[in-house]
mmCIF file of the C-alpha atoms, coordinates in Angstrom:
data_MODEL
# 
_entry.id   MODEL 
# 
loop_
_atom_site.group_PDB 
_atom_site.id 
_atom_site.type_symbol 
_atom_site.label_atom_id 
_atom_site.label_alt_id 
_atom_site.label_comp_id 
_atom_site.label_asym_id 
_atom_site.label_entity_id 
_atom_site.label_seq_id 
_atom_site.pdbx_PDB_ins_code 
_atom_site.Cartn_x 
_atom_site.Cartn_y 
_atom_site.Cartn_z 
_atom_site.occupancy 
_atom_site.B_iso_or_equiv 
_atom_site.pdbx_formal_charge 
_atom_site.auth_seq_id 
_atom_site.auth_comp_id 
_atom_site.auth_asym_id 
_atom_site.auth_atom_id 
_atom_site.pdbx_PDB_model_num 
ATOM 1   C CA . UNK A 1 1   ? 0.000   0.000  0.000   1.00 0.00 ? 1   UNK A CA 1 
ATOM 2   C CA . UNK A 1 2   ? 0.770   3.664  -0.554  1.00 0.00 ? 2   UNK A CA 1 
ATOM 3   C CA . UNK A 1 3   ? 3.084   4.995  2.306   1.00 0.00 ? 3   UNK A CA 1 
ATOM 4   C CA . UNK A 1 4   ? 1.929   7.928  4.085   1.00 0.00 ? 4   UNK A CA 1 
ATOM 5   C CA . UNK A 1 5   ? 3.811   11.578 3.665   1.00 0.00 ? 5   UNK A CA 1 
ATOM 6   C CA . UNK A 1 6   ? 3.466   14.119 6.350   1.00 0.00 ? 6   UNK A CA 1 
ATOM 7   C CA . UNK A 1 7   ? 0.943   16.728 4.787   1.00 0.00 ? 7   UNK A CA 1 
ATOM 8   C CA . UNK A 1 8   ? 1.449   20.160 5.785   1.00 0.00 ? 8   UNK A CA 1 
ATOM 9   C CA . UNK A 1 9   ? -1.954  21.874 5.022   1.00 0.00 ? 9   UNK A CA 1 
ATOM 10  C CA . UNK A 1 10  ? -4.647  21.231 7.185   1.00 0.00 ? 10  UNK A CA 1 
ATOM 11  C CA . UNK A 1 11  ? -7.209  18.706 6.222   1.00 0.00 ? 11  UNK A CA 1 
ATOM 12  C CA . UNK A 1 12  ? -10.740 19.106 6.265   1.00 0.00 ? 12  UNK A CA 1 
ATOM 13  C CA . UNK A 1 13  ? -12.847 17.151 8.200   1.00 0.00 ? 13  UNK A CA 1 
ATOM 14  C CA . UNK A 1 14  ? -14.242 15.424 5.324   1.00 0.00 ? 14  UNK A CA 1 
ATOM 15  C CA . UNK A 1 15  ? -11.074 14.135 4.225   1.00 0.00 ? 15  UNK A CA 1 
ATOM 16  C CA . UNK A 1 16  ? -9.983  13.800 7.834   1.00 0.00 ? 16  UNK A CA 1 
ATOM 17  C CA . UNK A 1 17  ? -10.805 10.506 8.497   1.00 0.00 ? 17  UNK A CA 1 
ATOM 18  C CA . UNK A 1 18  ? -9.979  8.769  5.259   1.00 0.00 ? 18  UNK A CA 1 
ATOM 19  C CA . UNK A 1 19  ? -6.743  7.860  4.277   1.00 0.00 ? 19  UNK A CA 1 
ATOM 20  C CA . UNK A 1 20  ? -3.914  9.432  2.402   1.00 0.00 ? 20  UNK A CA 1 
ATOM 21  C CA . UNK A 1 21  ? -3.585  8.781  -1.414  1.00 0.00 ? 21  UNK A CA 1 
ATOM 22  C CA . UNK A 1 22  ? -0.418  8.851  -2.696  1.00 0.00 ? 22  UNK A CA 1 
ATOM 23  C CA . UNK A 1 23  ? -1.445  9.160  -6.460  1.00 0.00 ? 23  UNK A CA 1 
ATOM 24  C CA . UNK A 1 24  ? 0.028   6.988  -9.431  1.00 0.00 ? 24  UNK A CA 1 
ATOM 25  C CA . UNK A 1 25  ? 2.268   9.351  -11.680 1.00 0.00 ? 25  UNK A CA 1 
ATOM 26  C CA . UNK A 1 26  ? 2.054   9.576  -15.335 1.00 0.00 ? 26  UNK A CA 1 
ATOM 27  C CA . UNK A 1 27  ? 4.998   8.032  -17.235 1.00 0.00 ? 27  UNK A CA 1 
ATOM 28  C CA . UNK A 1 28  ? 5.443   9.721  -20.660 1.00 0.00 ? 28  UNK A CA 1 
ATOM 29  C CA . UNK A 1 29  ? 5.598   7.193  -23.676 1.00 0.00 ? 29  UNK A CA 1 
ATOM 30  C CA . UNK A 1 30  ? 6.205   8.061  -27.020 1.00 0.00 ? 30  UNK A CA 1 
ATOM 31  C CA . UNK A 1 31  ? 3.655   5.727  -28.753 1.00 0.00 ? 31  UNK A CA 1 
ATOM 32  C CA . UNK A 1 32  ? 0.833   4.610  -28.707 1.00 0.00 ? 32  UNK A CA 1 
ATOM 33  C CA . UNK A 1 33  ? 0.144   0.533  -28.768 1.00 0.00 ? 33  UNK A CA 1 
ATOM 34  C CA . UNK A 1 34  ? -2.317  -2.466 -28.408 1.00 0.00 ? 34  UNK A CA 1 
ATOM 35  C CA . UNK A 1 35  ? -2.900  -5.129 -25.848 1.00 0.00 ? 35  UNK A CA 1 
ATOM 36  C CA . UNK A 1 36  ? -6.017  -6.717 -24.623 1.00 0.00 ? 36  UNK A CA 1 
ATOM 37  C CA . UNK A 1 37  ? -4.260  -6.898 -21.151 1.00 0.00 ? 37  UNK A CA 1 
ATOM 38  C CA . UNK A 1 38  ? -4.399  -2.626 -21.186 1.00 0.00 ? 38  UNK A CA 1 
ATOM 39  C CA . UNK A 1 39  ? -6.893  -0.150 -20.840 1.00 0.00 ? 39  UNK A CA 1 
ATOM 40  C CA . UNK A 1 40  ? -6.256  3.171  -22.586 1.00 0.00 ? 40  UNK A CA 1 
ATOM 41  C CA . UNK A 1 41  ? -8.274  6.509  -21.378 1.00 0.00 ? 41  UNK A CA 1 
ATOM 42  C CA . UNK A 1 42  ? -8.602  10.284 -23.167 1.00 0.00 ? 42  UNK A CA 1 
ATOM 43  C CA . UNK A 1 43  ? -5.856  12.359 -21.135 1.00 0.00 ? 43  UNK A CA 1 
ATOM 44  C CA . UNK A 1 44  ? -7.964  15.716 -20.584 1.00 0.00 ? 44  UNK A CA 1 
ATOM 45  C CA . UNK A 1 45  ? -6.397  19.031 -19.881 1.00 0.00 ? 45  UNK A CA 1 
ATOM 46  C CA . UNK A 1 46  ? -7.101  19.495 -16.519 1.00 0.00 ? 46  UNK A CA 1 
ATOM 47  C CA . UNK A 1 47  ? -5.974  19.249 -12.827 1.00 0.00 ? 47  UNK A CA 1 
ATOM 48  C CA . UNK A 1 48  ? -5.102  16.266 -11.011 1.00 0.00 ? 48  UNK A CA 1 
ATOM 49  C CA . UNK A 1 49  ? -7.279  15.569 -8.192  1.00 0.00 ? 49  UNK A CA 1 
ATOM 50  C CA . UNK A 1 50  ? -8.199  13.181 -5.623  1.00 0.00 ? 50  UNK A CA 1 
ATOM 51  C CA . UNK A 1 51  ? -11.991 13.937 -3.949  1.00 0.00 ? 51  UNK A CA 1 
ATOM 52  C CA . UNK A 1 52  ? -12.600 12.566 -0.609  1.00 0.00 ? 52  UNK A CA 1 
ATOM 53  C CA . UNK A 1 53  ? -15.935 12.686 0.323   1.00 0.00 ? 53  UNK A CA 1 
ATOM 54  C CA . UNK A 1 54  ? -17.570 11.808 3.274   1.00 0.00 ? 54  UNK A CA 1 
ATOM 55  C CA . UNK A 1 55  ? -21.064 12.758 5.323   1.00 0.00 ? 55  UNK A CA 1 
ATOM 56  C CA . UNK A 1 56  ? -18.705 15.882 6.180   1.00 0.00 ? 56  UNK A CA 1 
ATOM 57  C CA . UNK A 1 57  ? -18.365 17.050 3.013   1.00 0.00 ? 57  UNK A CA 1 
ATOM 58  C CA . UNK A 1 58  ? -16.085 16.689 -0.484  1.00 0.00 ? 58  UNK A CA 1 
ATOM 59  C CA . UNK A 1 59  ? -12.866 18.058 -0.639  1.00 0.00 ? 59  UNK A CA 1 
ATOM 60  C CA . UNK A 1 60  ? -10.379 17.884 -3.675  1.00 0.00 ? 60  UNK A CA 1 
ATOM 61  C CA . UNK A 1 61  ? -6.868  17.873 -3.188  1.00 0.00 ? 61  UNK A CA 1 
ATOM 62  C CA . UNK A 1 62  ? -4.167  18.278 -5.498  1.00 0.00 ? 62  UNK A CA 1 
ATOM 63  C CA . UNK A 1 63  ? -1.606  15.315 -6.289  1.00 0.00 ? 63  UNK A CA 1 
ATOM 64  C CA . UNK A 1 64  ? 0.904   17.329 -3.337  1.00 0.00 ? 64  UNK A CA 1 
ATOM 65  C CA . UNK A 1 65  ? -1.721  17.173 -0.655  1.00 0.00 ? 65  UNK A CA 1 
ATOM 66  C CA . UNK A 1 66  ? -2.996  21.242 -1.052  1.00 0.00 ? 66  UNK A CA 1 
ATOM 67  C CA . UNK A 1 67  ? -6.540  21.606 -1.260  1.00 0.00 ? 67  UNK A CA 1 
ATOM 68  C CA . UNK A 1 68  ? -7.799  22.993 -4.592  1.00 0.00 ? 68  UNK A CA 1 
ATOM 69  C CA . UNK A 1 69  ? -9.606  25.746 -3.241  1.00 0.00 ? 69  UNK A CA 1 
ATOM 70  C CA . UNK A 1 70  ? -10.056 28.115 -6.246  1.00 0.00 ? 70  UNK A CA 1 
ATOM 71  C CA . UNK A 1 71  ? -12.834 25.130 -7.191  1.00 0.00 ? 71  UNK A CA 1 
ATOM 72  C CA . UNK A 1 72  ? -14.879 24.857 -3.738  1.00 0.00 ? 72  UNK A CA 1 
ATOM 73  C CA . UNK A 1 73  ? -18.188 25.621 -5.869  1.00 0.00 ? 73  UNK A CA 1 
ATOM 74  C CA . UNK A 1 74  ? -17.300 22.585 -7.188  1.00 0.00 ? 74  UNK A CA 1 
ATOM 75  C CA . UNK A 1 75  ? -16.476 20.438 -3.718  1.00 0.00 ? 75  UNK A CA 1 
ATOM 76  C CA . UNK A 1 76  ? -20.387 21.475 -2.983  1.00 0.00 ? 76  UNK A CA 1 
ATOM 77  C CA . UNK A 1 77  ? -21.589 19.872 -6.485  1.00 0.00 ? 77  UNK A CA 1 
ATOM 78  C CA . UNK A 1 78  ? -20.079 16.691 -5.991  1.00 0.00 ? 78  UNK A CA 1 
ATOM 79  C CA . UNK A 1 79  ? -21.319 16.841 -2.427  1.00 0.00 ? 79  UNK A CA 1 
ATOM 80  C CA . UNK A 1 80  ? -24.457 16.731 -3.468  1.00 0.00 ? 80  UNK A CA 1 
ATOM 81  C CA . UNK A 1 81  ? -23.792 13.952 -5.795  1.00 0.00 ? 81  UNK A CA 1 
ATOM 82  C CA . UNK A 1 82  ? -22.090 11.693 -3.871  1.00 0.00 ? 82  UNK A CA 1 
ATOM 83  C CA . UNK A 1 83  ? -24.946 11.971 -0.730  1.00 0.00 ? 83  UNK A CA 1 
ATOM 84  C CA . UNK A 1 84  ? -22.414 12.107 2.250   1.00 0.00 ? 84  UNK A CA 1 
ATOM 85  C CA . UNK A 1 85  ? -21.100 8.488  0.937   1.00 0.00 ? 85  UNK A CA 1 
ATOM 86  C CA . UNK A 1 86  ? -17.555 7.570  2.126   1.00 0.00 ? 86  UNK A CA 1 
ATOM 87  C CA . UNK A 1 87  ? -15.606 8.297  -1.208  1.00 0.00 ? 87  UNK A CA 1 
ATOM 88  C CA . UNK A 1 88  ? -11.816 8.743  -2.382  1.00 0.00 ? 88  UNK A CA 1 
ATOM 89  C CA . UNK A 1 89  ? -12.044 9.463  -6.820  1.00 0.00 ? 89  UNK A CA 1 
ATOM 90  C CA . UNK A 1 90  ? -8.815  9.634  -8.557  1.00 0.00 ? 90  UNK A CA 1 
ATOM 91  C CA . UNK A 1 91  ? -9.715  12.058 -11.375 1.00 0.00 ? 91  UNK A CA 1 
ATOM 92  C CA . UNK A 1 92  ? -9.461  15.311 -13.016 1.00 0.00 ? 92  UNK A CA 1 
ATOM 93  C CA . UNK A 1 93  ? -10.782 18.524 -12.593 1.00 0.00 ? 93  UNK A CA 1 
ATOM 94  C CA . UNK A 1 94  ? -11.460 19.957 -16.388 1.00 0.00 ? 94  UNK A CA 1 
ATOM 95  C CA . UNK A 1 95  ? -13.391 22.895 -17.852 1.00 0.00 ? 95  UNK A CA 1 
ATOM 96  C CA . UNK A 1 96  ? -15.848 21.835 -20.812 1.00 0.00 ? 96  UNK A CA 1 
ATOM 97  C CA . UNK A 1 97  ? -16.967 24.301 -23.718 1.00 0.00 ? 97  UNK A CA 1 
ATOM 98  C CA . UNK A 1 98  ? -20.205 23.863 -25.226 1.00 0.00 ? 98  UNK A CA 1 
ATOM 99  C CA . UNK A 1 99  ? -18.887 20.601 -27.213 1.00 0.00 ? 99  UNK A CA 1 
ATOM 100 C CA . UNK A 1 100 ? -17.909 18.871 -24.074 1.00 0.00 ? 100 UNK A CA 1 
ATOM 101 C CA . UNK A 1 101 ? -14.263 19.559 -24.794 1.00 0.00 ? 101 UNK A CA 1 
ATOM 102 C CA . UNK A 1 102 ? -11.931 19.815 -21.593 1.00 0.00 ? 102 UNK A CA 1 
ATOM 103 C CA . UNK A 1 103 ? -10.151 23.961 -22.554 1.00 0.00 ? 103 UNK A CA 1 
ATOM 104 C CA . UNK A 1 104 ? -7.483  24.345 -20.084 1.00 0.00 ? 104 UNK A CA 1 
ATOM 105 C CA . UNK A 1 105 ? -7.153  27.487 -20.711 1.00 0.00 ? 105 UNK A CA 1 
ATOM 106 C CA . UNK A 1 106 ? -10.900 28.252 -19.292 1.00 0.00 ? 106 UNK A CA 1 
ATOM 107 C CA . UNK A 1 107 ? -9.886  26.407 -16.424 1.00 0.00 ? 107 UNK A CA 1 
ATOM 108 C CA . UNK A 1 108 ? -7.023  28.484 -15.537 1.00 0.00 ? 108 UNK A CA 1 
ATOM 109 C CA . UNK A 1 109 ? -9.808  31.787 -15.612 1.00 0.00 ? 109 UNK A CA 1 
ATOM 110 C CA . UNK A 1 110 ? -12.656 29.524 -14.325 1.00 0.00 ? 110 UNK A CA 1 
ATOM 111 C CA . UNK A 1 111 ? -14.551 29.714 -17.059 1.00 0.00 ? 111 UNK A CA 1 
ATOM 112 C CA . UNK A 1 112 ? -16.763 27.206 -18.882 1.00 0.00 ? 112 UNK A CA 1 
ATOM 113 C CA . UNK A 1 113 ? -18.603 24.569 -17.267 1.00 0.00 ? 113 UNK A CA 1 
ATOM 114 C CA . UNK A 1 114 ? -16.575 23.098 -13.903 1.00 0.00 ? 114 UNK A CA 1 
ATOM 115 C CA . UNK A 1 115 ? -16.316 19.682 -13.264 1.00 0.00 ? 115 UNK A CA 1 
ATOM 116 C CA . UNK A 1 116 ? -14.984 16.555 -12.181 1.00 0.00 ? 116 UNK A CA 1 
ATOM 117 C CA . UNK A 1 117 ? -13.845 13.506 -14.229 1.00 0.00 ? 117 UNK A CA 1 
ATOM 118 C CA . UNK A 1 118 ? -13.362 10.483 -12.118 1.00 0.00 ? 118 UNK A CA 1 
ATOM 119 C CA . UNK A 1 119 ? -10.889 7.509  -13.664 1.00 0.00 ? 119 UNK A CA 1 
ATOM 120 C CA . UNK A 1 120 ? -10.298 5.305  -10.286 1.00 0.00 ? 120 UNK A CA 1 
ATOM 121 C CA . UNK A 1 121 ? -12.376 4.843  -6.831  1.00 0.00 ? 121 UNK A CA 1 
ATOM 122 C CA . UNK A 1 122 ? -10.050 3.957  -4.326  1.00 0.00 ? 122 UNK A CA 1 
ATOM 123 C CA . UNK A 1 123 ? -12.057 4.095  -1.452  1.00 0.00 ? 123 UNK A CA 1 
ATOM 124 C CA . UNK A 1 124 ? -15.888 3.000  -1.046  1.00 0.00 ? 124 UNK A CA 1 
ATOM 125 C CA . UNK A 1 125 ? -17.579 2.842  2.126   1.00 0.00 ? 125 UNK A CA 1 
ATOM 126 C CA . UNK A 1 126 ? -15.079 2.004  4.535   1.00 0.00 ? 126 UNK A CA 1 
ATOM 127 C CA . UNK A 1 127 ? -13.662 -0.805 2.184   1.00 0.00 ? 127 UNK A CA 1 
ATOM 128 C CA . UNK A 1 128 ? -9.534  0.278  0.712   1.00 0.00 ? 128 UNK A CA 1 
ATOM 129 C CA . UNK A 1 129 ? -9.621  -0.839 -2.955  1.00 0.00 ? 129 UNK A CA 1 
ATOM 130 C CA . UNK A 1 130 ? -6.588  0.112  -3.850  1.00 0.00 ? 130 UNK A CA 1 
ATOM 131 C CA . UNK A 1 131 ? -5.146  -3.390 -3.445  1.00 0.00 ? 131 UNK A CA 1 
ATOM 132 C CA . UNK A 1 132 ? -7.510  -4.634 -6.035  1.00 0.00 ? 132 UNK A CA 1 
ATOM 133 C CA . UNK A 1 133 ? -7.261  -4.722 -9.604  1.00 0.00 ? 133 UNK A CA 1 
ATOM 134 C CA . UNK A 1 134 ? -7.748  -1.784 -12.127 1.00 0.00 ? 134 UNK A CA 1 
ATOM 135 C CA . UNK A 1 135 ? -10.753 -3.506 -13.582 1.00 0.00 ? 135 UNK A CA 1 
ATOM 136 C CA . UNK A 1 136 ? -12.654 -4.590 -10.691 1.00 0.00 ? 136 UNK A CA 1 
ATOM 137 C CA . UNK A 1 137 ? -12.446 -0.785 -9.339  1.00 0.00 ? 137 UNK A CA 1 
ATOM 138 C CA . UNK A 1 138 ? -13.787 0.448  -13.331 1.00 0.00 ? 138 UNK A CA 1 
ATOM 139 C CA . UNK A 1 139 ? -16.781 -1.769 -12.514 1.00 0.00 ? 139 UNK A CA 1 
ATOM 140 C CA . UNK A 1 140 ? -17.145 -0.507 -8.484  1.00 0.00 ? 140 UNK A CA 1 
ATOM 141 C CA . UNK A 1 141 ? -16.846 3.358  -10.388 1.00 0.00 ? 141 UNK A CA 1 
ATOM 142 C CA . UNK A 1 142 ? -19.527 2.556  -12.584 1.00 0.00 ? 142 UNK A CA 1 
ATOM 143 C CA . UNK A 1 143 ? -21.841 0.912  -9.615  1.00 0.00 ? 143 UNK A CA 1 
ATOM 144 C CA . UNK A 1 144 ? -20.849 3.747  -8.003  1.00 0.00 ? 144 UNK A CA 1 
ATOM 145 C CA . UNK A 1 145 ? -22.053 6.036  -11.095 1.00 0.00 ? 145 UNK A CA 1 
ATOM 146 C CA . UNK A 1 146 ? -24.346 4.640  -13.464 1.00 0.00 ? 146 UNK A CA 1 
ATOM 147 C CA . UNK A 1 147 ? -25.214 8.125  -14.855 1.00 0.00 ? 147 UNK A CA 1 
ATOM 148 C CA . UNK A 1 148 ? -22.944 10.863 -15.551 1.00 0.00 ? 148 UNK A CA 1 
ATOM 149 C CA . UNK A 1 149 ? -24.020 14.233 -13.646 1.00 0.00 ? 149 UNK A CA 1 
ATOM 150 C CA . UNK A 1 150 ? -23.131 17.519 -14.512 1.00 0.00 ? 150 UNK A CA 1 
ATOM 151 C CA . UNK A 1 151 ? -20.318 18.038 -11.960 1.00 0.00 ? 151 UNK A CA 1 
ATOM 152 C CA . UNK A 1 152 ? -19.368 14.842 -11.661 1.00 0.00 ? 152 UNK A CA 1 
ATOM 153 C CA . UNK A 1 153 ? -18.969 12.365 -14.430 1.00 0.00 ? 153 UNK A CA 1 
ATOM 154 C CA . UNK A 1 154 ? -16.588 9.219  -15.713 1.00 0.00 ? 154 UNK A CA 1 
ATOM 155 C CA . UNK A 1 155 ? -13.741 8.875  -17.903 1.00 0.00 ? 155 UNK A CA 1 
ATOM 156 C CA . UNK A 1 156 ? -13.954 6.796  -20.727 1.00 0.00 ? 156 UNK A CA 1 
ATOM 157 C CA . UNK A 1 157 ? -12.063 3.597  -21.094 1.00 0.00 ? 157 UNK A CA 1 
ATOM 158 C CA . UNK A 1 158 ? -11.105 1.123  -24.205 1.00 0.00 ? 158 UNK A CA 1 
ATOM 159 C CA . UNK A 1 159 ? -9.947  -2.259 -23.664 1.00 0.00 ? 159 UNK A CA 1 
ATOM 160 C CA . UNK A 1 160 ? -6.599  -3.263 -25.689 1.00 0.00 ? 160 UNK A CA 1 
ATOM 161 C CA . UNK A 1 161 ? -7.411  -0.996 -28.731 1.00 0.00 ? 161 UNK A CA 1 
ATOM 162 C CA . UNK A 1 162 ? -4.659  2.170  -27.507 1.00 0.00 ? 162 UNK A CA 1 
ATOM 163 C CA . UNK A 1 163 ? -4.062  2.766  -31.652 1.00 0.00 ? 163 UNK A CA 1 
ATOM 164 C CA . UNK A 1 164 ? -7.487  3.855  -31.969 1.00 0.00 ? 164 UNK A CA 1 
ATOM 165 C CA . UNK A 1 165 ? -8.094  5.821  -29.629 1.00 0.00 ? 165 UNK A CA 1 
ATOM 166 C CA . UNK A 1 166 ? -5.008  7.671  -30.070 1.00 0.00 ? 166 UNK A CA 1 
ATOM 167 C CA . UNK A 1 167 ? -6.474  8.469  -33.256 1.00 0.00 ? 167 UNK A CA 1 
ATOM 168 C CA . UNK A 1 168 ? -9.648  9.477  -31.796 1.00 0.00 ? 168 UNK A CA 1 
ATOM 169 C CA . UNK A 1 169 ? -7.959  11.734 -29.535 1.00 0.00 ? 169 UNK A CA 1 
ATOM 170 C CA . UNK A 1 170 ? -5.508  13.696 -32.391 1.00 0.00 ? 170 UNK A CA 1 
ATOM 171 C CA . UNK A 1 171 ? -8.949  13.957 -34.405 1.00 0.00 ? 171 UNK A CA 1 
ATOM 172 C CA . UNK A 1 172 ? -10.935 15.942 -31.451 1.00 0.00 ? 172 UNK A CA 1 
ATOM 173 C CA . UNK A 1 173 ? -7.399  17.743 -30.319 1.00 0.00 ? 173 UNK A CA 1 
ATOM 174 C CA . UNK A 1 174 ? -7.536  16.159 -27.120 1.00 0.00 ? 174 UNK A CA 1 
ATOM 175 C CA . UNK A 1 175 ? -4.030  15.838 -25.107 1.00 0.00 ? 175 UNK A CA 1 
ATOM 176 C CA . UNK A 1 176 ? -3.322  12.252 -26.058 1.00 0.00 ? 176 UNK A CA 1 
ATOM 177 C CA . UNK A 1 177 ? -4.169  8.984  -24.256 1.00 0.00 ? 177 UNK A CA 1 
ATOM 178 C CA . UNK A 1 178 ? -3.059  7.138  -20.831 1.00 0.00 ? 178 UNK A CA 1 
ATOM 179 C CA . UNK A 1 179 ? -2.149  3.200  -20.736 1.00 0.00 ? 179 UNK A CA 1 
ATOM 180 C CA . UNK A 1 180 ? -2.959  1.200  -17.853 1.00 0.00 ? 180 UNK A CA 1 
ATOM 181 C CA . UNK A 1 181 ? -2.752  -2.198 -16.692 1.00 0.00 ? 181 UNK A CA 1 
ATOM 182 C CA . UNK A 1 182 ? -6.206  -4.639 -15.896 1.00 0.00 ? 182 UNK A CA 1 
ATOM 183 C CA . UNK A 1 183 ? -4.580  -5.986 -13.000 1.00 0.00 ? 183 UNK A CA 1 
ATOM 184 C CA . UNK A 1 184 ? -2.932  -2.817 -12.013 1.00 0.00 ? 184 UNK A CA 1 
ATOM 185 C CA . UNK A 1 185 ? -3.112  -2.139 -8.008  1.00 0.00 ? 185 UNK A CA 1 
ATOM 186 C CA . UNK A 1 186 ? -3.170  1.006  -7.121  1.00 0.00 ? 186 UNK A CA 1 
ATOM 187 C CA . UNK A 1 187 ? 0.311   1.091  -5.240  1.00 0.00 ? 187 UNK A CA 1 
ATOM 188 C CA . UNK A 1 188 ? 3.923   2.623  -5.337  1.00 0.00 ? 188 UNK A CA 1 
ATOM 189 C CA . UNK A 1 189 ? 5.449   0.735  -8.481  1.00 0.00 ? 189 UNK A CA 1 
ATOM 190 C CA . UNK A 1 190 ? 2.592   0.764  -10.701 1.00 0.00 ? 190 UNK A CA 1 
ATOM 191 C CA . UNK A 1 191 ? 3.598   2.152  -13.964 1.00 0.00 ? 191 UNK A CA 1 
ATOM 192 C CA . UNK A 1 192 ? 0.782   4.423  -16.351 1.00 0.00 ? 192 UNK A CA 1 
ATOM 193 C CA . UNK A 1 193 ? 1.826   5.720  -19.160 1.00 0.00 ? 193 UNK A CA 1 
ATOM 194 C CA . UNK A 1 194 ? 1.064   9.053  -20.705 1.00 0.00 ? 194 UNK A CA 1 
ATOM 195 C CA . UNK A 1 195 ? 1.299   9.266  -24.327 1.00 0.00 ? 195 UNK A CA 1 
ATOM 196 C CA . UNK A 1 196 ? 1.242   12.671 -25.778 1.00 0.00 ? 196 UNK A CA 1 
ATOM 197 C CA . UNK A 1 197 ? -0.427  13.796 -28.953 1.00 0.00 ? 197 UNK A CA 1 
ATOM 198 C CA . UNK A 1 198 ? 2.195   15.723 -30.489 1.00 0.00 ? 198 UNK A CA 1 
ATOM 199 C CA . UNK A 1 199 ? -0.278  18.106 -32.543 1.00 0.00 ? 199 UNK A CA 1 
ATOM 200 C CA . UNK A 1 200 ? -1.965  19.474 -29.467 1.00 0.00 ? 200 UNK A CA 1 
ATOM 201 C CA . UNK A 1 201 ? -2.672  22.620 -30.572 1.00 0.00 ? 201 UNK A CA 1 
ATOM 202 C CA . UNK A 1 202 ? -1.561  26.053 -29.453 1.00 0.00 ? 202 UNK A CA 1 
ATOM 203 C CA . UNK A 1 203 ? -4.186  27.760 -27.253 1.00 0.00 ? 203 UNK A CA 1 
ATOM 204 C CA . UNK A 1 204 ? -4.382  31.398 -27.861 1.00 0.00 ? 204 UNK A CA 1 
ATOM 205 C CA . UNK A 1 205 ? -4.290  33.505 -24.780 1.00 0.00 ? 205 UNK A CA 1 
ATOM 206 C CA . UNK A 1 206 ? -3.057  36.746 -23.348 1.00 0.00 ? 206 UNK A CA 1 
ATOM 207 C CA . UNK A 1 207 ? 0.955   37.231 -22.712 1.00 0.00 ? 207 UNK A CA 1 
ATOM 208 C CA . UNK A 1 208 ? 3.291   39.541 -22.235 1.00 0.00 ? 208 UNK A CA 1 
ATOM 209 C CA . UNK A 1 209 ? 4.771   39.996 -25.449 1.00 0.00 ? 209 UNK A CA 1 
ATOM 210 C CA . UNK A 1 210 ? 0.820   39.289 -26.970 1.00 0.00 ? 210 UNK A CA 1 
ATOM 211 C CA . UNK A 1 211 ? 1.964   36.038 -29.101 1.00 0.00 ? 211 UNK A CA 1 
ATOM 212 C CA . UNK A 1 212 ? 0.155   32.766 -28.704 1.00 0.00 ? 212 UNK A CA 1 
ATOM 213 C CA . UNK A 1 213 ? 1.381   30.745 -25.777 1.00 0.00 ? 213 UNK A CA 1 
ATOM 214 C CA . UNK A 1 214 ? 1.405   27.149 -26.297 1.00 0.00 ? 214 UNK A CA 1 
ATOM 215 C CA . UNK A 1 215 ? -0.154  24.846 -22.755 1.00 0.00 ? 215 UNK A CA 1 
ATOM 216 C CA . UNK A 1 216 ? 2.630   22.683 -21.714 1.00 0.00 ? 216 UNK A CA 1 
ATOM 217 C CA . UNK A 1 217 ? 3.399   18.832 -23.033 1.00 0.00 ? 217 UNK A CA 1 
ATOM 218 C CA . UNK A 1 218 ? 5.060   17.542 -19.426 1.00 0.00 ? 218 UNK A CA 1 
ATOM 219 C CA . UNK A 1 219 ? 3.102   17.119 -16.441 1.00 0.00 ? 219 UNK A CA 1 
ATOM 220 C CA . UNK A 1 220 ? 3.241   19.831 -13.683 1.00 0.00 ? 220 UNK A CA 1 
ATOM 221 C CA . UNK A 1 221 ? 3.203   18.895 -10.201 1.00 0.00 ? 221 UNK A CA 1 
ATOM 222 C CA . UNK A 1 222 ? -0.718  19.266 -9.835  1.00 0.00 ? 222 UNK A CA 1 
ATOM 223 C CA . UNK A 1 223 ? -1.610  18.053 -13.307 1.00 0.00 ? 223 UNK A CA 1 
# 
């Protein structure tokens, strides 16, 4: 299991009494691949988050332990979701345009419409699934959430087929795909790669010398 790091922001009480996450980094890959032992997801632009929810609350934290509190609207949304169930989502928190598009840039301004995309649930009801296998905790998230809500909703996921939706993702500009294991636990030594669509585009946006600034290709500490 995930060894515990001292935290040095204050939790709230709704993420007091469940246990810290150490989340599973993002290993960049050049290409993309098949196996019908894998599951491959979109990679949104967004922030890495874990929500802990409990009948205190939701809170999101970021992957160093900080709570994201620029997004609290959004802690009260899934709140209402989850019904004070005892929760911990590995996800993303993403901005969607009127397509359904994640636009990073609108979530840096907190624009667009807010929400959370949940890929893992490590935590249900007292009962620590992070020993079990990646698939078994897909079909708990989908018990879990058999309809997608506005706020809160799940990422998609392809068995073996990572070629395709590669493809998928360069054709709706999306960030590129990640590669996981079926019988991944979720655990120090598990190993997800992030494969990059190299013709991301450039988002325009204000800077100081008024050129288009392009959102990064690495992963930042809370993304």
């Amino acid at each position: 299991m995930p060894t515990r790091r001292i935290s040095y922001t204050r939790r709230q009480q709704s993420s007091a009494s469940l246990p810290y996450v150490e989340p599973i980094a993002l290993v960049p890959r050049a290409d993309p691949f098949d196996d019908p032992e894998w599951i491959f997801e979109p990679k949104y632009d967004g922030f890495r988050g874990l929500a802990y929810s409990s009948r205190s609350g939701c809170e999101i934290r970021s992957r160093r332990d900080i709570p994201l509190r620029r997004f609290e609207d959004l802690w009260s949304r899934l709140s209402e979701v989850l019904q004070g169930r005892e929760v911990i989502l590995d996800g993303e928190i993403v901005a969607l345009d009127r397509r359904g598009k994640p636009v990073f840039d609108s979530l840096i301004r907190r624009e667009g419409f807010i929400a959370f995309a949940a890929f893992d649930l490590l935590w249900l009801d007292g009962n620590d699934l992070r020993g079990e296998p990646l698939v078994s905790r897909k079909e708990l998230l989908a018990s879990l959430l058999p309809e997608d809500t506005g706020p809160l909703y799940k990422v998609l996921a392809i068995e073996e087929h990572g070629r395709a939706l590669f493809g998928a993702a360069k054709r709706m500009d999306l960030e590129g795909i990640v590669a996981k294991r079926k019988a991944d636990r979720y655990e120090v030594g598990t190993v997800w790669y992030r494969i990059a669509n190299p013709a991301h585009r450039r988002i325009p946006g204000p800077s100081s010398q008024g050129h288009l600034r392009t959102r990064p290709t690495h992963s930042t500490p809370d993304r």
